[in-house]
C-alpha positions in Angstrom: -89.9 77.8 12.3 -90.8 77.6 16.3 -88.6 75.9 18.1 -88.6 75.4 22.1 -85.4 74.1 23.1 -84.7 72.7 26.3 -81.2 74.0 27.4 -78.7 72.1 30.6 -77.6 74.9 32.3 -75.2 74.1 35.6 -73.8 76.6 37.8 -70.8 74.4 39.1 -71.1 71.7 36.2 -68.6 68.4 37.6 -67.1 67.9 34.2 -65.5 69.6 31.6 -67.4 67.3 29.2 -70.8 69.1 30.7 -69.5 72.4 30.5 -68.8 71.8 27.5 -72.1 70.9 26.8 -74.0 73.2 28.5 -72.0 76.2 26.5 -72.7 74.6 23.2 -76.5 73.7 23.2 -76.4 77.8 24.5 -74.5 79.0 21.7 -76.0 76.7 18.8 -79.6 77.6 20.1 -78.1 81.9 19.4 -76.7 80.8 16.0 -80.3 79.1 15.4 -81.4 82.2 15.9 -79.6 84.4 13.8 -80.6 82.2 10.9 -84.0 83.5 11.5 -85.6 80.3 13.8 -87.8 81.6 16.6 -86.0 79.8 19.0 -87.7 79.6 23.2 -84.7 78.7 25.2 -85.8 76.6 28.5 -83.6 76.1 30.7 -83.3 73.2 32.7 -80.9 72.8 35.6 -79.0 69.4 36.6 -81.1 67.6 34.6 -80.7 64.2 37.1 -78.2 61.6 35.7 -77.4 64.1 32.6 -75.2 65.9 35.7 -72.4 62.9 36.3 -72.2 63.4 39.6 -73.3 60.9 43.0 -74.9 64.3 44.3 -78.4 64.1 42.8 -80.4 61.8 40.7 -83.4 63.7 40.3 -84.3 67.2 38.6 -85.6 70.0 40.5 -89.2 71.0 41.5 -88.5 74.6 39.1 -87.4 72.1 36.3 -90.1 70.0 36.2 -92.5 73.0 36.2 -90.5 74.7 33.1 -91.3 71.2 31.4 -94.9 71.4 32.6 -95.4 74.7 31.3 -93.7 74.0 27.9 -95.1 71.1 26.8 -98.4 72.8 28.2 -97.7 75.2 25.4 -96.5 72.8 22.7 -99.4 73.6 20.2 -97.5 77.2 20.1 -94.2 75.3 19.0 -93.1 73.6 15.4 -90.8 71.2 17.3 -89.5 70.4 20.5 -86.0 70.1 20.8 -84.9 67.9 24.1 -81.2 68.6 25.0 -81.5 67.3 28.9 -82.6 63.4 28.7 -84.7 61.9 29.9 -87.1 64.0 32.5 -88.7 65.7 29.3 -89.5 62.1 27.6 -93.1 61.2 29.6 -94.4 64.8 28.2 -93.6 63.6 24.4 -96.5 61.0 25.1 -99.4 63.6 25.8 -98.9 66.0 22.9 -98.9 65.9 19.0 -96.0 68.2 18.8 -92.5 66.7 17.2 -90.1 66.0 20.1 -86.6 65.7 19.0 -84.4 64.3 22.0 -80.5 64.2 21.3 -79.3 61.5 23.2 -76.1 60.9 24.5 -74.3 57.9 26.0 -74.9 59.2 29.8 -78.6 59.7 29.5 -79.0 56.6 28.0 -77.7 54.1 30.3 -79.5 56.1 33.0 -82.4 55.3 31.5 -82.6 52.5 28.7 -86.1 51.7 29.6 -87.7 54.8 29.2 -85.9 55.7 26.0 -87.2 52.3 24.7 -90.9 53.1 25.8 -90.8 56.6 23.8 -89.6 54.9 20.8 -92.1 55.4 18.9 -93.5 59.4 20.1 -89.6 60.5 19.9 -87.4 61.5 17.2 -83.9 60.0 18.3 -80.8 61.7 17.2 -77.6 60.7 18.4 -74.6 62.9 18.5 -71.9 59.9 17.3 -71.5 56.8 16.2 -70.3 55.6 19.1 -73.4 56.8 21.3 -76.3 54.8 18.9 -77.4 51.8 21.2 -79.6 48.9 20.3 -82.8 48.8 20.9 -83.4 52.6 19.8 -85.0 54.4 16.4 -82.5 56.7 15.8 -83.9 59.6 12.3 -80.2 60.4 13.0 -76.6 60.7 13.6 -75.6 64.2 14.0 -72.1 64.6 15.5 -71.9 67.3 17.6 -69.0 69.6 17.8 -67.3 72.4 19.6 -66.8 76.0 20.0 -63.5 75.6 18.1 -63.2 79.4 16.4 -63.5 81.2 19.5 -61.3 78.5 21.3 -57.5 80.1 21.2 -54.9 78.3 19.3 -51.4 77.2 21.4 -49.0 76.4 19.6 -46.3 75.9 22.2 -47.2 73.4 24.9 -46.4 73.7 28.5 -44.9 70.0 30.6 -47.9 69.4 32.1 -50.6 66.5 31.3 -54.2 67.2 32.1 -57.0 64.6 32.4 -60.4 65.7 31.9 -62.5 62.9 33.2 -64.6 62.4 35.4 -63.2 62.2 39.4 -64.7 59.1 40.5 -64.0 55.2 40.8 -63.3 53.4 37.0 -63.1 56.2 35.1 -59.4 56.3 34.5 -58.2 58.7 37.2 -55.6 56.2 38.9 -54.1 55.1 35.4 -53.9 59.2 34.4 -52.1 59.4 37.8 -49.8 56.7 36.9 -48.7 57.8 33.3 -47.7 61.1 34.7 -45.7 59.6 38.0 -43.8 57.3 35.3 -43.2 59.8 32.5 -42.5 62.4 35.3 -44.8 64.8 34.6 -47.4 67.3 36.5 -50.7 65.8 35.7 -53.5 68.7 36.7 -57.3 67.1 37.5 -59.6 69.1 36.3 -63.3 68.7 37.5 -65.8 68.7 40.5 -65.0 65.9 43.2 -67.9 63.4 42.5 -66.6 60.8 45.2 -65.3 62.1 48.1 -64.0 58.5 49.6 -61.9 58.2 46.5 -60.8 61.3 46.1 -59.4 61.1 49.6 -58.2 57.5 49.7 -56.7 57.7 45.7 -56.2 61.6 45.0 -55.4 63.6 47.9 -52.1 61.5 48.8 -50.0 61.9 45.9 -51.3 66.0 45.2 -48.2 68.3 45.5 -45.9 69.6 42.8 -46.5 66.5 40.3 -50.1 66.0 40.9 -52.6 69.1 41.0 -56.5 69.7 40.9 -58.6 72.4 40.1 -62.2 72.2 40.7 -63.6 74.5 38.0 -63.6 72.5 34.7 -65.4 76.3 33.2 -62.9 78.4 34.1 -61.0 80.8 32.3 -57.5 79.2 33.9 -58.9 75.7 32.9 -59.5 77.0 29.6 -55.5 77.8 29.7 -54.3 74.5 31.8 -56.3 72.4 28.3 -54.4 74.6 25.8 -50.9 74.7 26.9 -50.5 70.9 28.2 -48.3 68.5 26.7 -51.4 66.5 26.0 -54.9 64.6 27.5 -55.1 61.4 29.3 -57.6 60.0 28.1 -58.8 56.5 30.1 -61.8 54.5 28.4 -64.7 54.5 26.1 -64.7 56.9 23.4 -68.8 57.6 24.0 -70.7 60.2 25.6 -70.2 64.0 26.4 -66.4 63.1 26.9 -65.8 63.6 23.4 -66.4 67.0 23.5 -63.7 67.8 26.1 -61.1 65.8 23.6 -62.3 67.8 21.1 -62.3 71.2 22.7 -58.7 70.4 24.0 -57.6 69.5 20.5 -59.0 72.6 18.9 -56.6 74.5 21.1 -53.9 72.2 19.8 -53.7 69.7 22.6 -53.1 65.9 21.8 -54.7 62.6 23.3 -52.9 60.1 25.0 -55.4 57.5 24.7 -55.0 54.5 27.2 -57.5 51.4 26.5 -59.8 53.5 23.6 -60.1 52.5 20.1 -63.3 54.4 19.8 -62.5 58.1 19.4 -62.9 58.4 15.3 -61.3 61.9 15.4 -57.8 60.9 17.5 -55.7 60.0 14.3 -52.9 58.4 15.9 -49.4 59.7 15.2 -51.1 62.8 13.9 -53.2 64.2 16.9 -52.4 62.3 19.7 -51.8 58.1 20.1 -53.3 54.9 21.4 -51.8 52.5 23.8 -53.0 49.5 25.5 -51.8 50.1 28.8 -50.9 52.8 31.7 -47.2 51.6 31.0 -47.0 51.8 27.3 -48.3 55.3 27.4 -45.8 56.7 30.0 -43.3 55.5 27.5 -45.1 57.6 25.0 -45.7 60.7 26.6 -42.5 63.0 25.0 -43.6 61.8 21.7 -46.5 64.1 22.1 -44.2 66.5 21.8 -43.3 65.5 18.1 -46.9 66.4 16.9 -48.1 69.2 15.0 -50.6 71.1 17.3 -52.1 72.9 14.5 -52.9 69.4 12.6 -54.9 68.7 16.1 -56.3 72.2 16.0 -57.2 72.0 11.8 -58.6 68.4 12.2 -61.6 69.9 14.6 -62.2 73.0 12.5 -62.6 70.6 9.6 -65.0 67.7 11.3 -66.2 69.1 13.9 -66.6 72.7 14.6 -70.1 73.9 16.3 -71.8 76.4 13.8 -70.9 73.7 11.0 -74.0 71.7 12.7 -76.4 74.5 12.1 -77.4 73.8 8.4 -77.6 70.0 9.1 -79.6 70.7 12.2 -82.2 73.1 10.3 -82.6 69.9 7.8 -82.9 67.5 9.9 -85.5 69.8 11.7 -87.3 70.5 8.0 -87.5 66.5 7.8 -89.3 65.8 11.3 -91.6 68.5 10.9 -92.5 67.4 7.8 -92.7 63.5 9.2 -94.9 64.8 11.9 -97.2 66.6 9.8 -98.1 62.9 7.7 -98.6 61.1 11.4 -102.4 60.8 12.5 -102.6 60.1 16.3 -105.2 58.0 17.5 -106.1 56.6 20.9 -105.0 53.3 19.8 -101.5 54.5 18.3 -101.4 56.5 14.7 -100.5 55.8 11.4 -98.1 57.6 8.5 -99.2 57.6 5.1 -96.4 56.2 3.0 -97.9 56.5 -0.5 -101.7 57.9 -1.7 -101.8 56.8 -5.2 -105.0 56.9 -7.5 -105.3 53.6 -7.3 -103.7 52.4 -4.2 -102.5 53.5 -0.8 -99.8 52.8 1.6 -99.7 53.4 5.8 -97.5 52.1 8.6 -100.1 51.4 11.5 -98.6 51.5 15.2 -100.9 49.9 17.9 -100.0 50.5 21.1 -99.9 47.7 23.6 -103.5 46.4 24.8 -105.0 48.5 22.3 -107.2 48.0 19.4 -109.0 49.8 16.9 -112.5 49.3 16.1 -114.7 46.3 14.8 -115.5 47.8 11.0 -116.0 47.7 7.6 -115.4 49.4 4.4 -117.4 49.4 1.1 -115.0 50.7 -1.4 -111.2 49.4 -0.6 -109.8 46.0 0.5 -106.8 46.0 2.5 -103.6 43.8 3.0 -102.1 44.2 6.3 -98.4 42.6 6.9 -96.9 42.4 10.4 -93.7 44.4 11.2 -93.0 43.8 14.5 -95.1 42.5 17.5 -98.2 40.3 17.6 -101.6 41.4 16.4 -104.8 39.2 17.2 -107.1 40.2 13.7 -110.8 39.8 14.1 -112.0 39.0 10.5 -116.3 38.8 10.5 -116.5 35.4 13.0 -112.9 34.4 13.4 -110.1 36.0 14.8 -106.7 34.6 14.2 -103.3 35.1 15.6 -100.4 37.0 13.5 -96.3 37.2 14.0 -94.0 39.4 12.3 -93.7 38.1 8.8 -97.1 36.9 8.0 -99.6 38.9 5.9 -103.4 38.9 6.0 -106.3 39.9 3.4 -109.1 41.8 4.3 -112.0 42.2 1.2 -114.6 44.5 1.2 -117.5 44.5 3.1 -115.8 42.3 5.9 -116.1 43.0 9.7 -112.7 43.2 11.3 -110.1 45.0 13.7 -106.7 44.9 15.2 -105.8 44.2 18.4 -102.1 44.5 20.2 -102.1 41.7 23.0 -98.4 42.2 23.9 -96.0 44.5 26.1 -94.4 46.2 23.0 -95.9 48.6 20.3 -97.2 46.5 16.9 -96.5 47.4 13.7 -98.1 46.8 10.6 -97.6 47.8 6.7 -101.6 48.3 5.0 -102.0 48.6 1.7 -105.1 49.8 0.3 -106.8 49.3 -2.9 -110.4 50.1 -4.6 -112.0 53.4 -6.0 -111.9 55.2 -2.8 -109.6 55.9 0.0 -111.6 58.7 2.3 -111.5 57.8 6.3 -114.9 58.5 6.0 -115.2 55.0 3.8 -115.4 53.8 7.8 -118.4 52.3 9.7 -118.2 51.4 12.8 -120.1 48.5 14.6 -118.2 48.5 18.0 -115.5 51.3 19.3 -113.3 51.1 22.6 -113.6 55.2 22.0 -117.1 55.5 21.9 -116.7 56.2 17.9 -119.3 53.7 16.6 
């Protein structure tokens, strides 16, 4: 198998969370290849809002020509595998190549839109529960995981607290600040300042002995700062790359203290780290951290969600898109999947494409039923053309002139079942073609 994956790289990532990241799409992409994929690493730096950060919301000039060039290519590749959000999504629409975009929480709410739009040309996988939104196919749930086995185990803790957020407005950084002033503890920031008014007006008052930052969330010493704290502060939602940095930290035996979060499905609470409701409550709870088995913490990650266990799910799940890609027919107006091709019968799901519509024609040897998934179809049948909504079902007998048109803003589904003594696309004649096919 060929597979082109597009990497996020970042030289001076903000977040631990994206460093995180960054290392583990490298490292699953070498384990990919050890199991004998021909993988094409691409990668693609600060891909726009993927880097949390007020800096930059685009991606580079030498980005977007690495996507040009790939996607130029993509007849050379099996699958595509997007890794950096959104940017690479408008490509997916011009090829015939699988695209499989993993999609996390950040490069979703960055841009809902055009995730929507490419529902239909992109294989959606999302990396936990907690990440799937409405409104998107998902083929998947995958839950990615961390570089646990090479991560060092400590099994004695330091006094310190570390938070591993983000350092900007509403992302937890004042409560973190207040657990540790009430519990009396050193709390160490560690990240990129994404806000410099709030860092200066919030953070750089109270740094000194019980409040201390450092700026490299990659670094070997940050590394050490995670595994020998008392435990995380943890502020907030349990989706997004975030989760990898809670992970990470409890693979080297640190706890969460999780303040306002009953979405982490990995923080067991009592065993590897707790939950309280407030700033207040968790202060109180901070020396019980101290009662916790660190290697419980460390064993629960190595069990659910260690990196190289994702390879042999990964390889299926690529098995199954290829193999769903290979059934779909792209047409100008949309394309079909055959479902089922029976003697005596046969099944697709047809997509049309808004404003679209497929030709006025007619078949001698089959009669079709067509019934409406989702969107509205205007069906021409000989003289009259009538007006369908999902739900409703139409027959179409041999011999009789008709087509399919999508009048709406969204893409049209239908279900077609086909039956006669002949099921060949060449059982087609044409009498008009927006394609110049008749």
């Amino acid at each position: 198998m060929r597979i082109a994956m597009l990497l996020p790289v970042a030289d001076h990532p903000a977040t631990r969370a994206y460093a995180l990241w960054t290392r583990s799409a490298r490292d699953l992409s070498e384990a990919l290849v050890q199991r004998g994929v021909e993988v094409t690493g691409v990668p693609i730096e600060d891909a726009g809002p993927l880097m949390p950060t007020y800096r930059s919301g685009v991606v580079g000039v030498e980005s977007v020509l690495r996507l040009t060039h790939v996607f130029q290519k993509a007849g050379d590749f099996d699958l595509i595998h997007d890794m950096v959000g959104f940017a690479a999504l408008p490509f997916a629409g011009f090829i015939t190549t699988p695209v499989l975009s993993t999609v996390w929480f950040e490069m979703w709410k960055h841009a809902a839109d055009m995730y929507q739009e490419m529902n239909q040309r992109v294989f959606y996988v999302a990396p936990s529960e907690q990440d799937r939104k409405a409104g998107l196919l998902y083929t998947e749930t995958l839950p990615w995981g961390v570089p646990v086995r090479s991560a060092p185990f400590h099994a004695i803790a330091d006094d310190h607290l570390v938070f591993l957020g983000a350092l900007r407005p509403k992302a937890g950084v004042e409560e973190a600040i207040e657990v540790a002033r009430h519990a009396d503890r050193t709390l160490v920031l560690l990240g990129a300042v994404q806000d410099r008014v709030f860092f200066d007006r919030h953070v750089v008052p109270h740094l000194g002995e019980h409040l201390r930052h450092h700026e490299d969330p990659a670094s070997p010493e940050a590394d050490r700062l995670i595994g020998q704290s008392t435990g995380v502060v943890h502020v907030g939602g349990g989706a997004g790359m975030q989760q990898l940095a809670l992970l990470d930290a409890m693979g080297r035996g640190t706890p969460i203290l999780a303040i306002d979060d009953n979405h982490v499905d990995f923080l067991k609470d009592g065993e590897t780290g707790f939950r309280h409701a407030t700033a207040e409550a968790a202060a109180t709870g901070v020396r019980e951290l101290a009662s916790l088995d660190r290697k419980v913490c460390r064993d629960r990650v190595l069990g659910e969600r260690a990196l190289m266990d994702m390879v042999d799910p990964l390889l299926a799940l690529y098995d199954r898109v290829t193999c769903q890609a290979r059934r779909e027919e792209h047409r100008p107006w949309g394309y079909y999947v055959v479902l089922a091709d029976e003697p005596d019968h046969k099944v697709k799901r047809l997509v049309v494409y808004p404003n679209k519509r497929l030709s006025l024609q007619r078949h001698r040897h089959r009669s079709e039923h067509w019934f409406l998934v989702e969107g509205e179809a205007m069906v021409v049948q000989d003289d009259e053309e009538v007006r369908m909504l999902p739900g409703q079902s139409i027959e179409i007998p041999k011999g009789c002139w008709h087509r399919i048109r999508n009048p709406g803003a969204q893409n049209l589904a239908i279900i077609e079942v086909q039956t006669g003594d002949y099921f060949g696309e060449d059982d087609i004649e044409r009498k008009e073609d927006d394609f110049g096919r008749a």
